[in-house]
C-alpha positions in Angstrom: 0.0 0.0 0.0 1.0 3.5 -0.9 1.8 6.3 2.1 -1.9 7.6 0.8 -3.8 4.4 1.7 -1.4 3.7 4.8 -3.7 5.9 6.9 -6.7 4.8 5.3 -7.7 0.9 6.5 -8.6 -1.7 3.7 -12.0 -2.3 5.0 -15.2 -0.7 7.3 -17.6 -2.5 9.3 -20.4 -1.1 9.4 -23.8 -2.4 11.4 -27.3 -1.2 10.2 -30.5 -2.7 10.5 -29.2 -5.7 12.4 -26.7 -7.0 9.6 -23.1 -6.9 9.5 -22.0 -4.4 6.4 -18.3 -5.0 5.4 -16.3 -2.7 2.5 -13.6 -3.9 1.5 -10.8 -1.9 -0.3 -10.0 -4.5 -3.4 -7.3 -2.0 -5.0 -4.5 -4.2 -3.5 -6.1 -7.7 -3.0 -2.6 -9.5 -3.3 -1.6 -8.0 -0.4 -4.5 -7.8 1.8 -6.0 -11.2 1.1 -5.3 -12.0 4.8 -6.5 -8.7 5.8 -9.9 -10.1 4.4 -9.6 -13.2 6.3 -9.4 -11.3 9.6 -11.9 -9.5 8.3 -14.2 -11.9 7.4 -13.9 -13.4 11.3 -14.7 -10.4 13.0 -17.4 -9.5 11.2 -18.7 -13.5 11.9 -17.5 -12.4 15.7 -19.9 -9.4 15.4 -23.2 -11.0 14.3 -22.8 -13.7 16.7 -22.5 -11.3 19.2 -25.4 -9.2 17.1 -27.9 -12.2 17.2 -26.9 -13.2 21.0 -27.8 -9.5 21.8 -31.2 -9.0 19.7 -32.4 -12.7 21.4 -32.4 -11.2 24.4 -33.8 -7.8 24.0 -36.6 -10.2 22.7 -37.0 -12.1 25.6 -36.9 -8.4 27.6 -39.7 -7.5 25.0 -41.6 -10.2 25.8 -41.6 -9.9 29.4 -42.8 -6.7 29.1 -45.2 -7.0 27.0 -43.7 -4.8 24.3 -45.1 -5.7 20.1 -42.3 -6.0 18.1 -42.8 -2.6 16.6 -42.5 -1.4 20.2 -39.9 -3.1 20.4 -36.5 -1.0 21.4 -34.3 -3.2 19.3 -34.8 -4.5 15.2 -36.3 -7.9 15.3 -34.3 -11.2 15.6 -35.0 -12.6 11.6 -35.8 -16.2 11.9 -33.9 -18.9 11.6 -35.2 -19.5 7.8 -34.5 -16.3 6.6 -31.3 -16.5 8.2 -30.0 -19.2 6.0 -31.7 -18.0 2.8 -30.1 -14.6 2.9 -26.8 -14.5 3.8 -25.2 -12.1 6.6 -21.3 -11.6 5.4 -21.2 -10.3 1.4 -17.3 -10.3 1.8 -15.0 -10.7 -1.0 -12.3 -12.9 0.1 -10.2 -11.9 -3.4 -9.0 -14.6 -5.9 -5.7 -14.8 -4.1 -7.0 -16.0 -1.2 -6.4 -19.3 0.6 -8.9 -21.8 -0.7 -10.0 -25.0 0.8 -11.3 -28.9 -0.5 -14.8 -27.7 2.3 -15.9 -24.7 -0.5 -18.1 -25.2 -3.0 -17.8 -27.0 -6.4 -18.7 -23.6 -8.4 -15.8 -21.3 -6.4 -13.0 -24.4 -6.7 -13.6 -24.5 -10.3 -13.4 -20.9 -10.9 -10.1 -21.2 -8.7 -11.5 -18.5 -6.2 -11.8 -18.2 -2.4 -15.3 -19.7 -1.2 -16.8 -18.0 2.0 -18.6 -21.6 2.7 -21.8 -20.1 3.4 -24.5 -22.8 3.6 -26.5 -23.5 1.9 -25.5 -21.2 -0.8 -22.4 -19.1 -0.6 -22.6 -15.4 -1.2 -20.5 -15.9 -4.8 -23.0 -18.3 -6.2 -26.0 -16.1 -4.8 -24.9 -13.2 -6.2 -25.4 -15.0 -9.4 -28.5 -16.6 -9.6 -27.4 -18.6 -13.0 -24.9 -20.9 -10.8 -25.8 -24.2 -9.1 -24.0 -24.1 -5.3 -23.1 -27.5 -4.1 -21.1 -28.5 -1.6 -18.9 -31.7 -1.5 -20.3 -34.4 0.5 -18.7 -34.8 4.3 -18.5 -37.4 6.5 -21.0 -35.0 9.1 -23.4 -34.8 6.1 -23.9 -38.5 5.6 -23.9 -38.9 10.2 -26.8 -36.4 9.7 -28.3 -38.1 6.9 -28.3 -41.6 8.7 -29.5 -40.1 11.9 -32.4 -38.6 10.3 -33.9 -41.1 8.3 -33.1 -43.2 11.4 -36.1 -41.5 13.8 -38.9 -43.4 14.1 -41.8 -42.0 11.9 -45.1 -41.9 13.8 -47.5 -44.0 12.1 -51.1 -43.0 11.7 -51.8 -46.9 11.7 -52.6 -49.2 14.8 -49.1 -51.0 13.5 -46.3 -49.4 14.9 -46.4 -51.0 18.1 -46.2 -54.0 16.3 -43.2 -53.0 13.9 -41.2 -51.3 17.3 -41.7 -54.6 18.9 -40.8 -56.7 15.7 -38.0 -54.1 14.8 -36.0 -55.1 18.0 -35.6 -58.8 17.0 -34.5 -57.5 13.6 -30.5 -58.4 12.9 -28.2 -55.2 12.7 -27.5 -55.2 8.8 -31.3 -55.5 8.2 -32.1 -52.7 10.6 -29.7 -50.9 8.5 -31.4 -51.1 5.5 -34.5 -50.2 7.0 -33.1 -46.7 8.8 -31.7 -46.6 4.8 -34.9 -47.0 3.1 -37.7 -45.8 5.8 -40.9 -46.9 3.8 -39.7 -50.4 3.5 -41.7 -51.5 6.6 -44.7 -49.8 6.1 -44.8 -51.1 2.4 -43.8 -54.8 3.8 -46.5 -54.1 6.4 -49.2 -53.4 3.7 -48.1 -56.4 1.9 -47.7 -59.3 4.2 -49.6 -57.5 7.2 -48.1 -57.4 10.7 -45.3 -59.8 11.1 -46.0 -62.3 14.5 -44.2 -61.4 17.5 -41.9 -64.6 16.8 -40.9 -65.1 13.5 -37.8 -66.3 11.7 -35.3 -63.8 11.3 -35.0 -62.1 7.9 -31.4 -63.2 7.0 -31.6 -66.5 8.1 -31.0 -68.6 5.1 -33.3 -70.9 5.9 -35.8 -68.3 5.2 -35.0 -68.9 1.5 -33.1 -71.3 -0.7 -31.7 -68.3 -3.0 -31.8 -64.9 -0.6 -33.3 -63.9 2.4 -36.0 -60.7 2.9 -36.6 -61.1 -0.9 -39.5 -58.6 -0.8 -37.2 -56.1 1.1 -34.6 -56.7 -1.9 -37.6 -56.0 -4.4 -38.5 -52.7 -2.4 -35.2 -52.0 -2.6 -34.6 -52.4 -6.1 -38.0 -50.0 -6.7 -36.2 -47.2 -4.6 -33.2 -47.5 -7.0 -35.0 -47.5 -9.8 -37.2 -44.5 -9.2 -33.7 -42.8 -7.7 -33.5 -39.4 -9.8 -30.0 -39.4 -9.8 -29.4 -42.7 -11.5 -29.7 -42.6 -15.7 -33.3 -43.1 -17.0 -35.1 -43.1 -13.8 -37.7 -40.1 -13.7 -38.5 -37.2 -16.0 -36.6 -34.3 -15.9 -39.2 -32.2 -15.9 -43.6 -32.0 -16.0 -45.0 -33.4 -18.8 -41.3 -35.0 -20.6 -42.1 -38.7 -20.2 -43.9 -41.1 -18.2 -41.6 -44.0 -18.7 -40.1 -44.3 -15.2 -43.8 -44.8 -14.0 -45.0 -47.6 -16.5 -41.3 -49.1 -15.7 -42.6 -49.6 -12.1 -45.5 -50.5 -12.5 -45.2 -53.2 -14.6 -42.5 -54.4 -12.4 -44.8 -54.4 -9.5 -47.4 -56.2 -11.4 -44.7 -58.5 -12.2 -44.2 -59.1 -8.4 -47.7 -59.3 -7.4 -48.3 -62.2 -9.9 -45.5 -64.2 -8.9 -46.7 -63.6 -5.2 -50.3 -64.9 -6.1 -48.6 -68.2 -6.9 -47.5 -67.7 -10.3 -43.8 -68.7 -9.0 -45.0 -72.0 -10.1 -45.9 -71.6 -13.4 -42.2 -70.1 -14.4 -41.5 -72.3 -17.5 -44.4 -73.4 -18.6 -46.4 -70.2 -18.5 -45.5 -66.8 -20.6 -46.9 -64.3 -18.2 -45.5 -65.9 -15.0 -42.0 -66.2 -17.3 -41.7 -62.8 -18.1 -42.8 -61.7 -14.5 -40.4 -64.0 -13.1 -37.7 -62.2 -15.2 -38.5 -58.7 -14.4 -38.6 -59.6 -10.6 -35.6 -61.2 -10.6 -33.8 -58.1 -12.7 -35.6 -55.9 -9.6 -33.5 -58.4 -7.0 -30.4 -57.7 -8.9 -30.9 -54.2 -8.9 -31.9 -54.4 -5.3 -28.6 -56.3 -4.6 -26.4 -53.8 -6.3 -28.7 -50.8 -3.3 -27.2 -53.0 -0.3 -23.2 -53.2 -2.4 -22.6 -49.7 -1.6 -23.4 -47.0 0.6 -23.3 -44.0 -1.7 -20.3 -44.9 -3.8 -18.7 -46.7 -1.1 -18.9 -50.7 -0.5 -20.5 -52.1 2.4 -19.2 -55.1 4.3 -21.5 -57.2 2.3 -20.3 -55.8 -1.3 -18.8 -58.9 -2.7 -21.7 -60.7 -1.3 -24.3 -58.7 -3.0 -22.3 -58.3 -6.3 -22.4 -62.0 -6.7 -25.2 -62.5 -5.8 -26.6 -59.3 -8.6 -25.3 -61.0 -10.7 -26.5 -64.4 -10.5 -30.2 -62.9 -11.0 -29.0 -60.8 -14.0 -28.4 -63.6 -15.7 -31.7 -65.2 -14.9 -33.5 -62.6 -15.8 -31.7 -62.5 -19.1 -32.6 -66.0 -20.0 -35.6 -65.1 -21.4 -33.7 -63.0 -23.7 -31.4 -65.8 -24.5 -34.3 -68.1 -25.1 -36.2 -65.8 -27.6 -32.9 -65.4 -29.3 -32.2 -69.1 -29.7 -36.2 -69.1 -31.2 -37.3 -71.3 -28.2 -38.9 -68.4 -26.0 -41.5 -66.0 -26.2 -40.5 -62.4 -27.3 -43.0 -59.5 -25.8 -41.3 -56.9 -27.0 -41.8 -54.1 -24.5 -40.6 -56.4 -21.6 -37.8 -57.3 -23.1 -36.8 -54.0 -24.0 -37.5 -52.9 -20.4 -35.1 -56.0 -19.0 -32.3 -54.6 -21.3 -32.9 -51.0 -19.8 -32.8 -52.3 -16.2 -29.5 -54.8 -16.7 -27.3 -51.3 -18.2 -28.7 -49.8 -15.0 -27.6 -52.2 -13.0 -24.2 -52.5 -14.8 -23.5 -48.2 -15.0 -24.3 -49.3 -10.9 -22.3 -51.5 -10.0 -19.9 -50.3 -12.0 -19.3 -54.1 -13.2 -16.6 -54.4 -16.2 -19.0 -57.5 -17.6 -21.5 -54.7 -19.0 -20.9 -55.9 -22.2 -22.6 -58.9 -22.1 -25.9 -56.6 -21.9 -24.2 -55.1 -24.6 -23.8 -58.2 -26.9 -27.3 -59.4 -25.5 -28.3 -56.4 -26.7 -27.5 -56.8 -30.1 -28.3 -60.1 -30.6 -31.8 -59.8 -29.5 -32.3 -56.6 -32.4 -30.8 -59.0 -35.0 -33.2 -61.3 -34.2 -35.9 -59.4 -34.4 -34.7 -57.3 -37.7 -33.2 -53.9 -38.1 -35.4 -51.0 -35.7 -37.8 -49.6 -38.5 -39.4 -53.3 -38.3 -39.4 -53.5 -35.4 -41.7 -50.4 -34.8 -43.7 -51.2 -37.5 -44.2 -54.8 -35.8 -44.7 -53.3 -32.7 -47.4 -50.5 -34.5 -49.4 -53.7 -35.5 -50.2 -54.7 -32.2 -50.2 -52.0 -30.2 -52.3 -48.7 -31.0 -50.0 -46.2 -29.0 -46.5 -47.4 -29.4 -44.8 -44.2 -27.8 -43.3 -45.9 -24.9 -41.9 -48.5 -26.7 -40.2 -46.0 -28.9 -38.7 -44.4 -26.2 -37.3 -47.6 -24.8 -36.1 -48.6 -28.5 -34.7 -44.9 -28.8 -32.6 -44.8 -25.5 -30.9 -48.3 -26.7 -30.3 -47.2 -29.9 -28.1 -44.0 -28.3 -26.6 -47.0 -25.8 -25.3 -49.0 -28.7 -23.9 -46.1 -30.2 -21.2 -45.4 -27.3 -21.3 -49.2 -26.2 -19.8 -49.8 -29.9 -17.3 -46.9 -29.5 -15.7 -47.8 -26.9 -15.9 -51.6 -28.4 -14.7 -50.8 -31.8 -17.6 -52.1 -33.2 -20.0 -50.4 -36.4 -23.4 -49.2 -34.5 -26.5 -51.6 -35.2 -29.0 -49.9 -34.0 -28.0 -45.8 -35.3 -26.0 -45.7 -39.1 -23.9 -42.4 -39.0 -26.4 -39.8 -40.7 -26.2 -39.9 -44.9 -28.1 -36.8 -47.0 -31.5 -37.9 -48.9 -31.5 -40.9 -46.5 -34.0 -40.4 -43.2 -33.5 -42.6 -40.4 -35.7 -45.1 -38.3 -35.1 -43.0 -34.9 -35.7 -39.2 -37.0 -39.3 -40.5 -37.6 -40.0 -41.4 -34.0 -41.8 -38.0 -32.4 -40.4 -38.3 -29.0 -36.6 -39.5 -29.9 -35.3 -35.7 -29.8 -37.3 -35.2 -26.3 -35.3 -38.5 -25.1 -32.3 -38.0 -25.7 -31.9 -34.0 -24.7 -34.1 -35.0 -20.8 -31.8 -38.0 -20.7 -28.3 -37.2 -22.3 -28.6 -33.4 -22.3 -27.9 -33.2 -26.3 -29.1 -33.7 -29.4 -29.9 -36.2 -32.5 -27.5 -34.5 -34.6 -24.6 -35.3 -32.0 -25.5 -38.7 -32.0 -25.5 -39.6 -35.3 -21.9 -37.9 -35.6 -21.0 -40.1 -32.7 -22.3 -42.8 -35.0 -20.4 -41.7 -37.7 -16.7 -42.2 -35.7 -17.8 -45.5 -34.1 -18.5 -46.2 -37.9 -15.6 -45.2 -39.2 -12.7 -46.6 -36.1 -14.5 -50.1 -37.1 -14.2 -50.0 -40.5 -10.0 -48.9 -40.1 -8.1 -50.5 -42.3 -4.3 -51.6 -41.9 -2.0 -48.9 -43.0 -0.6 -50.8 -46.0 -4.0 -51.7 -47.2 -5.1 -49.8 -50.7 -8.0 -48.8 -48.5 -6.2 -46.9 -46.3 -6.0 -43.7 -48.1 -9.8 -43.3 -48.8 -10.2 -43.9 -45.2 -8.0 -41.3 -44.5 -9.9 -38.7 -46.0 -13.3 -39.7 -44.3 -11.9 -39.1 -41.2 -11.0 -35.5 -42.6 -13.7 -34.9 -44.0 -15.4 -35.7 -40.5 -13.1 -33.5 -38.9 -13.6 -30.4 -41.0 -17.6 -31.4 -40.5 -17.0 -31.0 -37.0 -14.7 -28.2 -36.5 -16.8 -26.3 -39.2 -20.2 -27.1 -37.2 -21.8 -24.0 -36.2 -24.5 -23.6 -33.0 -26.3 -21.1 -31.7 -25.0 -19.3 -28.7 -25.6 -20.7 -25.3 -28.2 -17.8 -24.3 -29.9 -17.3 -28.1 -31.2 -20.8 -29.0 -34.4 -22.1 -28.1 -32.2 -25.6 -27.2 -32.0 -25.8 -23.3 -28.4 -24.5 -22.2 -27.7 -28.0 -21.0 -28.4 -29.7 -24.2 -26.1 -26.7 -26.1 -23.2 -27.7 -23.6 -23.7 -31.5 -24.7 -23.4 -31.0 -27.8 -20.3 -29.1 -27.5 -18.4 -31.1 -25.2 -19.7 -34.1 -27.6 -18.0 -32.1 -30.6 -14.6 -31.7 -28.9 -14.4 -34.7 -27.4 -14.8 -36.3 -30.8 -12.3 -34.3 -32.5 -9.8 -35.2 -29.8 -10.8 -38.9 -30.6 -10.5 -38.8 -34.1 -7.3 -36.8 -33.9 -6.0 -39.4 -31.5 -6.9 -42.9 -32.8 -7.5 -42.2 -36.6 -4.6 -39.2 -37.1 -2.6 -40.7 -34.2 -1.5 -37.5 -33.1 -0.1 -36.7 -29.3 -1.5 -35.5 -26.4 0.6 -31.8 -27.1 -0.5 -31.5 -30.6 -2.0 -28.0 -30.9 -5.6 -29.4 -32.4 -5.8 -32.0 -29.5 -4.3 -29.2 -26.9 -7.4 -26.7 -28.2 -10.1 -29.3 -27.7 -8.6 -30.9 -24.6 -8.5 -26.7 -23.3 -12.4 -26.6 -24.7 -13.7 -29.8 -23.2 -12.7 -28.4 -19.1 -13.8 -25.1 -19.9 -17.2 -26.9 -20.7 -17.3 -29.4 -18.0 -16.8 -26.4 -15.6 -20.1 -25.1 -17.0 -21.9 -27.8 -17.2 -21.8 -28.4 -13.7 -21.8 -24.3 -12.9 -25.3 -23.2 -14.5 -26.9 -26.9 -14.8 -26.1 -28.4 -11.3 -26.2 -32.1 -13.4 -22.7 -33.9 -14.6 -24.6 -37.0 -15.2 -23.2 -38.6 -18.4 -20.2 -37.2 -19.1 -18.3 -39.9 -18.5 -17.0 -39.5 -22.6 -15.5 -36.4 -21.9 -13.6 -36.1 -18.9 -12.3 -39.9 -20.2 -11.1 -38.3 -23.4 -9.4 -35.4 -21.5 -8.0 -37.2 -18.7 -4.5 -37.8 -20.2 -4.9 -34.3 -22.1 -4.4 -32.2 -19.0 -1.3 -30.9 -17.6 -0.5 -30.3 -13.9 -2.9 -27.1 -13.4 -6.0 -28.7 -14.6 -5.6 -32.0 -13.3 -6.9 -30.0 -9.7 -9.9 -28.8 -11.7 -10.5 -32.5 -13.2 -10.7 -33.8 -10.0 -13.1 -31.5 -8.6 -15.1 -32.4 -11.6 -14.9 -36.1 -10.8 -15.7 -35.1 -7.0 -18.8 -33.6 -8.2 -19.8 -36.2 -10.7 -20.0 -38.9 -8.0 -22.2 -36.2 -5.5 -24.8 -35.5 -8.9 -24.9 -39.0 -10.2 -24.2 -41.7 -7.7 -23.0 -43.9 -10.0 -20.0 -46.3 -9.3 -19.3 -46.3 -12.9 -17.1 -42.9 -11.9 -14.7 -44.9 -9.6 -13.5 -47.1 -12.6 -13.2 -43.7 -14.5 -11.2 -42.5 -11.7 -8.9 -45.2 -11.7 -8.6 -44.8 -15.6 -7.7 -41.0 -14.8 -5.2 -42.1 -12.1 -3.5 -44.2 -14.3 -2.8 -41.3 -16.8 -1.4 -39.1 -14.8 0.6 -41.9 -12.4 2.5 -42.2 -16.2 2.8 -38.4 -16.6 4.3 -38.0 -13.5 6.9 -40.7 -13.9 7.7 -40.0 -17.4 5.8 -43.1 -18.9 4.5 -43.5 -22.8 1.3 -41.7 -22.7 -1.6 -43.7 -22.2 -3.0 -43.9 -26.1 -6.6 -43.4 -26.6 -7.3 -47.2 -27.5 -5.9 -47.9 -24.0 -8.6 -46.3 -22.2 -11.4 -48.3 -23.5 -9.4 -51.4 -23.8 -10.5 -54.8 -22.3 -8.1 -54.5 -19.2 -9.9 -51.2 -18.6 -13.8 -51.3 -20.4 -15.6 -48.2 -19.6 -19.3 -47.7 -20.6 -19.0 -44.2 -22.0 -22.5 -42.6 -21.6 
C-alpha cells in the first residue's frame, strides 16, 4: 500500500438494521487477502454477538409485553430467513487461501469460497450458478441419523413394527433406517409380522436370498432414484416412462406372489414376470453393495449375488434369441434398460454382455424400423416402446465406440436418407431429458464409431480413402456452427452437450484415426475446450450426469494445473450421479497421470477403452 492508503484501513464494518456491512478496499487484494480473512472473522465475531444480543432484547420485550414494533431493538429474523439470505457479502479476493470444504462452483473458478451454507454469497450473487457442496462425513452422520427416527405412524401398526424391529438383525435394521418406507410397504403387503418369527437373514428363510420382498422394495427405490440414468423425468410433462417401468415391475411381483412362482417355464406371463422380478433383485442387490459410492461389508456378497439374477433374468432374452422363447417386445426392451442400469451401478466391467445381449436380440428381431412397424401392428399407441427402442439405440452407439464395433441400431447420418429414430416424435425429447444433447450429435457419434471399425491396416489400398473420411469428419466438425448458449431455443444444457460431444470427438479422431499426441496443438485446443465446458456444465446446470465420454477423453490431455480442476469435476460427478461407474473412470484417470508423472509413454486413446480397462461411456 502507498503512504496515501497507509492511513486509510482496507475495510469498514459497518452495522445497520441488524446485519453486518463489510467494505472492502480490493485496489491491493494480493496484499490484503489475509486482511480479508481477519476480516471476514470479525465480522462472523460481530453478528454472533449481534444475534446473541437482539435474542435477548426479545426475551426483555416479551416480558414486558412490548409488540415487536414497540420493540427497542430491530427484530431477531428467523432462523429461515437467516439461511436464505446470507449475513457476510465479503470478498475474500481470488488470491485468497482456498480449501477442499468450499463449494464446487468457487473451486472451479479457482476463487476463495466463504462456505456459506447453503449457498455461498459468490453463487447467490449470481443466480445462474448451481451451489453444491462436496459431500462430508458429518453430512452422511446427519443423513443416517435422520432417516433413522422413528416415523409416527397413523396406523394401529407401529407397536407391532417397534416390537418386531427389535428382533430385527443389525445389517437389516440398516437397510431399513436406509430406506424408511420399507416396513410400512412390507406391512401393507404381508400385514403385521407375529411377534416370533424367523429372522429375515436367516437362510433358511429362503433357498436363494433372504428378505426377498425387502430386496424388491429395494430395487423399486433404486429404480425411481432421480440421480441414476433413466429413472424419472426431468421435468412435468417430458415422459412417463419411469412410472409404467414400475409398474409393470410391481405387477410382475404381485403375480408371482399370487402363486405364479409355479408356473415359471411353462407359463408366458409368469416367465416374463419372473424375469422382471428377478432383474428388480439384482438391482436391489447392487442398493445393499454400496453406501453411496462406497462398498458395504456385504459388497462382494451382493455383487455376486446381482449378478447371478442378471443372468436369470436375461434367460428369457437368450431363449427368444435361440427361437425357443417367447419375445413380448416391450418387456424385453424394459429388462435390457434395467441390466445397463444395474451395470453403470455397479460399476461391473461385464457390461458388455448386456451389450452383446443387446444386439443379438435386435438382430433377431430385424433392423429398428421393423421393429416399430411390428410393434405398431399390435399395439395402438407405441410411444413408450419407442422411447425404450430410442434410448438403446443411443446405448449402442457409445457401447460400440468404446468396443470398436459399427453401431447396429444408429447408421452415421447420410443426406437424402432419413433414419428409423428421426421418424420417431419423441426421440429428440429423449435424448436432450436423458443425455442433455441432441440427434445431430448422436449420429456424428455414430459416424466415428463407424468409421474406427471399418479402419483399415496402413498398408491396405483402402487406407487412403479412409484417411480422408476421417478429414472430412473433422472439417464437418470443427466447421459445425451452434447457436449461442443464451440465443437458442435448445435448453443451455443440451447446447453444452453438444459441444463437449463435438470436442471430445475431435480429440478422438485426432488421437486414434490421425494418431496424433497428447501436445499436438488441435488435441491441446479441444482438450482446453472440453474443461472449460465441464466447468459449465456443472456451474449453470447443477447435473454432470453422463459425461463420463468427456472427462475420459481429457483425462490424459491435461497438464499439472488442470488436473486440480478434473478432480473437482470427478468429485462432483459422483455427488450429482451416484454412479460407481465414476470410480473405474477415476482409476482410468489415475492411471494417466501416475504415467505423466513418472515419465511413462502416454496412455493412447485405445488404452482407455481397452479390455483390461472397459468403460461404458454414456
Amino acid at each position: 500500500m502507498d503512504a496515501s492508503s497507509g492511513s486509510k484501513p482496507p475495510y469498514k464494518i459497518e452495522l445497520a438494521g441488524g446485519t453486518v456491512h463489510v467494505h472492502l478496499d480490493c485496489s491491493n487484494c494480493g496484499t490484503t487477502a489475509w486482511d480479508h480473512q481477519q476480516v471476514a472473522w470479525l465480522a462472523d465475531r460481530i453478528a454472533h454477538h449481534l444475534q446473541r444480543t437482539n435474542q435477548q432484547s426479545t426475551r426483555l420485550n416479551s416480558h414486558l409485553g412490548l409488540t415487536p414494533d414497540e420493540s427497542f431493538s430491530p427484530p431477531l429474523q428467523s432462523i429461515t430467513a437467516a439461511d436464505a439470505t446470507p449475513t457476510l457479502p465479503i470478498n475474500l479476493g481470488k488470491k485468497g487461501p482456498r480449501t477442499r470444504t468450499g463449494c464446487f462452483t468457487c473451486r472451479m473458478k479457482r476463487v476463495k469460497c466463504d462456505e456459506t451454507k447453503p449457498i455461498c454469497n459468490r453463487c447467490r450473487r449470481n443466480p445462474e450458478r448451481n451451489c453444491v457442496y462436496p459431500r462430508t462425513n458429518t453430512d452422511t452422520k446427519r443423513e443416517r441419523e435422520l432417516m433413522a427416527r422413528p416415523k409416527a405412524l397413523a396406523t394401529g401398526q407401529s407397536q407391532a413394527f417397534s416390537s418386531s424391529a427389535a428382533h430385527r438383525p443389525s445389517a437389516s435394521r440398516a437397510r431399513q433406517n436406509r430406506n424408511p418406507g420399507s416396513s410400512l410397504l412390507r406391512a401393507a403387503w404381508n400385514g403385521p409380522p407375529p411377534q416370533e418369527t424367523r429372522q429375515l437373514d436367516d437362510p433358511a428363510s429362503s433357498p436363494i436370498l433372504p428378505d426377498q420382498f425387502g430386496l424388491f422394495l429395494d430395487g423399486i427405490s433404486y429404480v425411481s432414484s432421480p440421480g441414476l440414468l433413466n429413472a424419472h423425468p426431468t421435468k412435468p410433462g417430458a415422459r412417463a416412462r419411469g412410472d409404467r417401468v414400475l409398474a409393470k415391475l410391481w405387477e410382475a411381483q404381485m403375480f408371482i406372489s399370487a402363486g405364479g412362482a409355479a408356473e415359471v417355464g411353462t407359463n408366458v406371463q409368469a416367465t416374463l414376470a419372473a424375469a422382471l422380478v428377478n432383474i428388480t433383485w439384482s438391482l436391489g442387490a447392487v442398493s445393499r453393495a454400496f453406501e453411496g459410492t462406497h462398498p458395504t461389508e456385504a459388497h462382494d456378497i451382493m455383487i455376486e449375488r446381482s449378478r447371478r439374477f442378471a443372468d436369470d433374468a436375461a434367460q428369457v432374452i437368450h431363449a427368444f434369441n435361440r427361437g425357443e422363447g417367447p419375445n413380448e417386445p416391450e418387456t424385453m426392451l424394459i429388462i435390457l434398460e434395467l441390466l445397463l442400469l444395474r451395470d453403470c451401478g455397479s460399476g461391473d466391467p461385464l457390461w458388455a454382455k448386456t451389450h452383446a445381449l443387446l444386439r443379438a436380440y435386435t438382430h433377431r428381431c430385424g433392423e429398428p424400423r421393423k421393429m416399430l412397424a411390428d410393434n405398431r401392428l399390435v399395439v395402438s399407441s407405441s410411444s413408450l416402446y419407442e422411447q425404450h427402442l430410442v434410448y438403446l439405440a443411443l446405448y449402442d452407439a457409445f457401447a460400440s465406440l468404446s468396443l470398436g464395433m459399427a453401431p447396429s441400431l444408429v447408421e452415421p447420418q447420410r443426406p437424402g436418407k432419413k433414419q428409423w429414430i428421426e421418424e420417431v416424435a419423441s426421440a429428440q425429447q429423449v435424448i436432450q431429458s436423458d443425455f442433455g444433447m441432441s440427434l445431430h450429435s448422436l449420429f456424428a457419434v455414430a459416424r466415428l464409431a463407424q468409421l474406427l471399425a471399418e479402419r483399415p491396416n496402413p498398408a491396405s489400398p483402402h487406407n487412403h480413402a479412409h484417411q480422408l473420411a476421417c478429414l472430412a469428419m473433422y472439417e464437418e466438425l470443427e466447421t459445425t456452427t451452434l447457436a449461442t448458449i443464451y440465443s437458442s431455443p435448445a435448453p443451455i444444457r443440451v447446447q453444452f452437450g453438444d459441444l463437449l460431444i463435438r470436442h471430445s470427438l475431435i480429440c478422438h479422431l485426432q488421437r486414434v484415426a490421425f494418431e496424433r499426441r497428447a501436445n499436438d496443438p488441435i488435441v491441446q485446443r479441444s482438450a482446453a475446450a472440453i474443461m472449460e465446458l465441464l466447468a459449465e456444465v456443472a456451474v449453470h446446470t447443477g447435473s454432470m450426469v453422463n459425461l463420463n465420454y468427456p472427462m475420459l477423453v481429457v483425462s490424459g490431455l491435461v497438464d499439472k494445473e488442470d488436473q486440480e480442476r478434473l478432480q473437482i469435476l470427478m468429485d462432483f460427478a459422483k455427488v450429482s450421479s451416484g454412479l460407481v461407474e465414476l470410480d473405474r473412470l477415476e482409476s482410468i484417470v489415475y492411471e494417466a497421470w501416475r504415467r505423466q508423472d513418472a515419465g511413462e509413454e502416454e496412455l493412447r486413446m485405445t488404452d482407455i477403452w481397452s479390455q483390461r480397462a472397459i468403460m461404458l461411456i454414456l
